[in-house]
N, C-alpha and C positions, 0 to 999 in steps of 0.2 A: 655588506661585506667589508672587512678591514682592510683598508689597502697598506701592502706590503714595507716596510722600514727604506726600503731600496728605491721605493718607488715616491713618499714621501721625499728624499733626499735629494733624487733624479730628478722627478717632477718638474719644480721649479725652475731649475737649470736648463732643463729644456724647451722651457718658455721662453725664456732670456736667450741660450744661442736662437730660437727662432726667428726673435725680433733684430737679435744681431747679427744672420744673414740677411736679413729683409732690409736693415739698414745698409749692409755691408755691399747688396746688389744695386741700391738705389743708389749708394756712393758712387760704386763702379759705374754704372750708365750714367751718370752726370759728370764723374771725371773723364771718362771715357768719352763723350760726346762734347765735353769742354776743351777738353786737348786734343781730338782729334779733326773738331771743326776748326779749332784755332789755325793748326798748322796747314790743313787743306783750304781752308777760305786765306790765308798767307800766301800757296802757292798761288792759289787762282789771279790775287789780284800783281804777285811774280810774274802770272801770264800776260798779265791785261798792259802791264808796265812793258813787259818787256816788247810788245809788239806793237804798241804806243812810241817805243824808240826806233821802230823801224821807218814809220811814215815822214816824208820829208815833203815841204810843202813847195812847188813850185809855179809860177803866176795861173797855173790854169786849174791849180787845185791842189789837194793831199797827192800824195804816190805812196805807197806799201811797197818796200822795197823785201819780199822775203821768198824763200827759194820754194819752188813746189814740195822739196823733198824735207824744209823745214815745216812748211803749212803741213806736212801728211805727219809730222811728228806731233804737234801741236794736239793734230787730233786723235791720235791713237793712245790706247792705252788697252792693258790687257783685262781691266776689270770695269772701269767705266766706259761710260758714253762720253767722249768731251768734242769740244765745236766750238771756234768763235766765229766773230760776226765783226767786219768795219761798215760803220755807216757814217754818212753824211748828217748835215745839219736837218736837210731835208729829209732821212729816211730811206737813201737809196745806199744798198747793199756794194760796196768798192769790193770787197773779198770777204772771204769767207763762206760762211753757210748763213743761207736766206731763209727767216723764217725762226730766228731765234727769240725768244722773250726779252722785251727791252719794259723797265721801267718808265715810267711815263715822265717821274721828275729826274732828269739828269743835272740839276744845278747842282747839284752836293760832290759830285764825282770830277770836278775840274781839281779838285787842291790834291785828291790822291782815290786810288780805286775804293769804288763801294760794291758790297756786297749784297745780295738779297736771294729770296728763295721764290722759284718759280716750277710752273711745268713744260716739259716738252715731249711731245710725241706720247703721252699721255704717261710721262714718267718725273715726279719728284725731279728737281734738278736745284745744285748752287751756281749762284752764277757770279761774276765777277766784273763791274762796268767802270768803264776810265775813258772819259772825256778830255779831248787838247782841244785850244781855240788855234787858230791860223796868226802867227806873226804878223802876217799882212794882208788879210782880207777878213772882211768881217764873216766867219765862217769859223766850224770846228767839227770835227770827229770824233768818232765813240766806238770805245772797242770792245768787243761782250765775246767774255769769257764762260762755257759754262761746263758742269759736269753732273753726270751722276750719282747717287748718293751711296751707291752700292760700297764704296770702299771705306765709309764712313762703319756704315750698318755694321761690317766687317770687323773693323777696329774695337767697337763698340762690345760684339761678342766677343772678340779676343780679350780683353779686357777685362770683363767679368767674370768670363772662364778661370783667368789668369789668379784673379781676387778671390773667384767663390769654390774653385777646387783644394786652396789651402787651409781656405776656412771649412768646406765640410770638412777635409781630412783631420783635421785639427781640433774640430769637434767630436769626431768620431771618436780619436784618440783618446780627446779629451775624458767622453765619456766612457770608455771602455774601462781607462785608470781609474775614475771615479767607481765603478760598478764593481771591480775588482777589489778598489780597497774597501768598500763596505762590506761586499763580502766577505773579507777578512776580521773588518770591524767585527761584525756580529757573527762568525763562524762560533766563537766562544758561546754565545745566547744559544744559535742551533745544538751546539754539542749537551747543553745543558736540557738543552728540553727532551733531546735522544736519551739520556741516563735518568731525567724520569718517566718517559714514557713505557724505558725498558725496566724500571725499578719493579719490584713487587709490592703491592698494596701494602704490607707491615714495615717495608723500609721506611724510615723516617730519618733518616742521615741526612747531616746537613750536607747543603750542595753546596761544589767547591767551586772558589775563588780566584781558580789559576787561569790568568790573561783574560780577564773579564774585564772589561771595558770601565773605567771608570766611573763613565753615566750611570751602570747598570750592576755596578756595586751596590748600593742602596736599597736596591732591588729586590739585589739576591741575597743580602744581609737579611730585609724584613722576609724573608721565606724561609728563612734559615730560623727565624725566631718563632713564627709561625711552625714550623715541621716539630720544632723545640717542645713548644703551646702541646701542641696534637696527642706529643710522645707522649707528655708529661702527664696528659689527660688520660691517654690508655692505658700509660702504669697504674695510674692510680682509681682507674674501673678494673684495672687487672689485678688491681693487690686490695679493691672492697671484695669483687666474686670470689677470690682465692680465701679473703679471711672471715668472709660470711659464712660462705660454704664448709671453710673447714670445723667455725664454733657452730655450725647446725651438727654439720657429721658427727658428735658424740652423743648431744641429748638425742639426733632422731635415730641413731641406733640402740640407746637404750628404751626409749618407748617402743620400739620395732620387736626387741628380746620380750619385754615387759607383753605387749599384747598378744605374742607366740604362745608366752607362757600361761599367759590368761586364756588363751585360746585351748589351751591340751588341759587345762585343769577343767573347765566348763563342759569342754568333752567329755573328762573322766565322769563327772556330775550328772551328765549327760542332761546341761541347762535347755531350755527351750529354744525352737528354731530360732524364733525374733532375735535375743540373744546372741547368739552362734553367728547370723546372718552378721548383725550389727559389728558381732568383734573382728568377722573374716574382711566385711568393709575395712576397718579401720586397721587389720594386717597388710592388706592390699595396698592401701592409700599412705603407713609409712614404709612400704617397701618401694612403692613409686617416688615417694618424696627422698630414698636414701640411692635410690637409682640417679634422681636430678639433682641431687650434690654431687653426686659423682661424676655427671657429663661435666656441669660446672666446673669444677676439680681442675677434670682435664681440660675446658676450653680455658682455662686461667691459664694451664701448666704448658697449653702448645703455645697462648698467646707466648709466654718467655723463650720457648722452645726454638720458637720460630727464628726469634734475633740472632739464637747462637746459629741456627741454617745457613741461615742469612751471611753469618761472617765464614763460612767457609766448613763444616764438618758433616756436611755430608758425605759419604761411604760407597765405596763401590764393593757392592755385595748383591752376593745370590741372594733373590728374593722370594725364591719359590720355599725353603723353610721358612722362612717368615712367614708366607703365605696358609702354608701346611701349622701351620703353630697355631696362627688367629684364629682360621676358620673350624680347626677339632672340637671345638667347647661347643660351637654353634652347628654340627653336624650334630651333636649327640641333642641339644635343644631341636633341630628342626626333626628329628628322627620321633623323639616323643611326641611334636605337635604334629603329624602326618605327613611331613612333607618331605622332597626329595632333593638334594644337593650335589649338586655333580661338579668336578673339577678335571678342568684338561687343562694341559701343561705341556712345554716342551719335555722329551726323556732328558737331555744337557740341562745344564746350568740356566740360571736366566738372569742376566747379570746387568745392574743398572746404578743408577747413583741415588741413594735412599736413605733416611736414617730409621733403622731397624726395628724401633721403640716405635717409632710413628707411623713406620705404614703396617706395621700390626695393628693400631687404632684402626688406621683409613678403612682396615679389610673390613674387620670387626664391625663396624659402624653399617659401612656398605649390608655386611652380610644380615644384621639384625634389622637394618629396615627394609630389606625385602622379605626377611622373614614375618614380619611385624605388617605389613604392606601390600605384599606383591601377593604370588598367585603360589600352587603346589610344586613346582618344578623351578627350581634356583638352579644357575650357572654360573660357573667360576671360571674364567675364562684367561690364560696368561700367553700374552703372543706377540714374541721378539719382533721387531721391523726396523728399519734402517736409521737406524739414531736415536730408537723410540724400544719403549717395556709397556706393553698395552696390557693393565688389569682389567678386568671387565666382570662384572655381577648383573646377571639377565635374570628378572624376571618372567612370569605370565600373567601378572598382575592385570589389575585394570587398567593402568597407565594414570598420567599425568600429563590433563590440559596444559596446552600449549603457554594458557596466560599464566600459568601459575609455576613453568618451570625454573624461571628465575629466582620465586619468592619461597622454593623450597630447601633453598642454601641459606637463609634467612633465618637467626637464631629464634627459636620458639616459634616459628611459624610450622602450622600444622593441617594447615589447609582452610579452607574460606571457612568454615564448620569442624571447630578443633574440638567442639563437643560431643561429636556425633564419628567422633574417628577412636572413641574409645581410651582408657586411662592410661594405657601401656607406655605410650612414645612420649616424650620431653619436648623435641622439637629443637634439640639441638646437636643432635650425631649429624646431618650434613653439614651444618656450620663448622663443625670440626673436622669433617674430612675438605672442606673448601678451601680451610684457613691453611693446613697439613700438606696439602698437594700444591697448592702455591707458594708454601714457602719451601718445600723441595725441589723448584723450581720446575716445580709438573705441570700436566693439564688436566682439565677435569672438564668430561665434556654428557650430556645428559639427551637418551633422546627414547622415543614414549609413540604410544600407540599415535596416529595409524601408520606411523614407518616401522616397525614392526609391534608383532605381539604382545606386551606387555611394556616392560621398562627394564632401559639398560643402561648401567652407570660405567663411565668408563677413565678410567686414571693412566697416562699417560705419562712413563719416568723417562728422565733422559739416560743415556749408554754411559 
């Protein structure tokens, strides 16, 4: 399956913000963990300094000169855990909390506090260590700062929240304007493909060029040359059948006179059967061939017919004389060949949009191949509905298989066994009522035994 213009375009883009949120969170938690361990491993060893300036050393040792209600500040905090610890050289606890994590090597922490990461009480913790020596005994103290990492973790989301809510919003936006303006981009391409899909098969009009996208100029230029090709092709199959047809039309209706007349003289004679048989074939056979320059005739003459429809002339006219007009000649034929014809009709008007010349054909055509075709009982059927002129001609015929309903609209098509259906039909009266109703901008819809009894053609004009 094609993927969509929109999505080719978007696509790509959307790989790229992927990887540029992916970049943009991995920033955030590395800035975010850079600047916020900075400043909190800052205060800690603030802590460790500052309570380092409180012990003052007198002959019998260190003293920690600090108030109970500052030690309980020291410790509190609303989101961590914090605690220190004074120790001796030896390892015995002067103040604080006993039992805090102490690095093993303390020589580094005499020129100013060190940092390091430990556990306590089975929880992550930073801690902060600052070592004095004794002015006057050979001896020193260590002061251990620590905390929990919770306010860190904290900082950390806020941070990336901070970073990654702009960038999706910003993406999102991003992409919405993107999606928007392509849509606009190629609304032009969409509009184009609606006016040919709503076109009629014989429209060949070039397609227009208004705010067509420049890419897709070129495009629509070579279609436009192409519809040009098509037309050009059609006139000129439409103007060999119209000029073939019409230099047959004279010699085959003088051979047509000429064999009548041979036919009434040999009668007068009264020549032999073989004879008589031979000349009625060959009356028969140019009356058929002056019949098929005549559909031809008319499939040339709606082919032109159609383009003037097309620009606009069709009629809004009662269609029931037109109706009554077609079908009179073909009452009086089906009445000699045994058969029966019935018309119903609104008593009013029946008022549609048609042009008058042609859907006299359409009936015409309709009526002589169910006469031609169908079964003894023909129906002529006309019946207003809501935006819609329903002609309809029912047979009782045999019908028409299902595979072959579309190939019956099909010029000279006559059935799988065109030999065995008899010399009468051309095989080209549906062709001409297909090409007629669609370019009146009708319908033409076909349906056959076993949904009902026979076969019913039904043409469909707009109000």
């Amino acid at each position: 399956m094609n993927r969509s213009l929109r999505w080719q375009l978007l696509g790509p883009l959307v790989w790229v913000w992927l990887l540029g949120a992916l970049l943009a969170a991995y920033g955030a938690f590395n800035l975010a963990s850079y600047a916020g361990g900075t400043a909190y491993d800052r205060t800690l060893q603030d802590e460790a300094g500052a309570i380092a300036t409180q012990i003052h050393w007198t002959d019998r040792g260190p003293l920690l000169e600090l108030s109970t209600q500052t030690q309980e500040m020291l410790a509190w905090d609303s989101a961590d855990r914090n605690a220190f610890m004074v120790t001796d050289a030896e390892g015995r606890v002067l103040a604080g909390v006993a039992g805090l994590p102490v690095p093993e090597d303390v020589s580094g922490s005499f020129d100013r506090p060190q940092v390091f990461d430990a556990d306590y009480q089975g929880e992550p913790v930073r801690g902060a260590m600052y070592s004095i020596r004794s002015p006057m005994l050979d001896t020193y103290v260590t002061v251990v700062v620590v905390e929990t990492r919770r306010k860190r973790a904290d900082l950390v989301r806020e941070v990336q929240v901070a970073i990654l809510m702009p960038t999706l919003a910003l993406g999102l936006l991003t992409f919405l304007l993107l999606a928007l303006g392509i849509r606009r981009g190629v609304a032009p391409l969409r509009r184009i493909a609606g006016e040919v899909e709503r076109r009629a098969p014989q429209d060949l009009r070039p397609l227009p060029l208004d705010d067509v996208p420049a890419e897709a100029v070129p495009l629509i230029e070579r279609l436009n040359a192409l519809l040009a090709n098509v037309s050009r092709s059609f006139e000129l199959q439409r103007r060999f059948v119209a000029d073939a047809a019409h230099q047959l039309r004279t010699p085959v209706a003088g051979i047509r006179v000429l064999s009548q007349e041979l036919q009434h003289e040999l009668a007068a004679i009264q020549a032999d059967a073989s004879t008589q048989a031979m000349l009625q074939a060959l009356v028969a056979s140019t009356e058929r061939m002056s019949r098929l320059i005549g559909q031809l005739l008319n499939l040339a003459r709606s082919d032109a017919a159609l383009r003037n429809l097309a620009a606009g002339e069709l009629q809004h006219i009662d269609v029931l004389p037109v109706i009554r007009e077609a079908a009179e000649p073909l009452l009086l034929r089906a009445s000699r060949e045994g058969k029966q014809v019935s018309l119903e009709a609104p008593d009013g008007p029946g008022w549609a949009r048609a042009h008058p010349v042609w859907l006299a054909e359409v009936v015409s055509n309709l009526l002589d191949n169910a006469l031609r075709y169908g079964g003894p009982n023909i129906e002529l059927r006309v019946t207003p509905r809501e935006g819609w002129l329903d002609i309809e001609v029912r047979d009782d015929g045999p019908g028409i298989m299902l595979t072959q309903r579309e190939l019956v609209f099909e010029p000279f098509w006559r059935g799988e066994r065109a030999d065995t259906r008899g010399p009468e039909g051309t095989g080209l009266g549906l062709a001409i009522v297909k090409e007629i109703v669609l370019g009146m901008r009708g319908r033409l819809r076909l349906a056959s035994r076993p949904e009902l009894a026979g076969t019913c053609f039904t043409v469909s004009l707009p109000v």
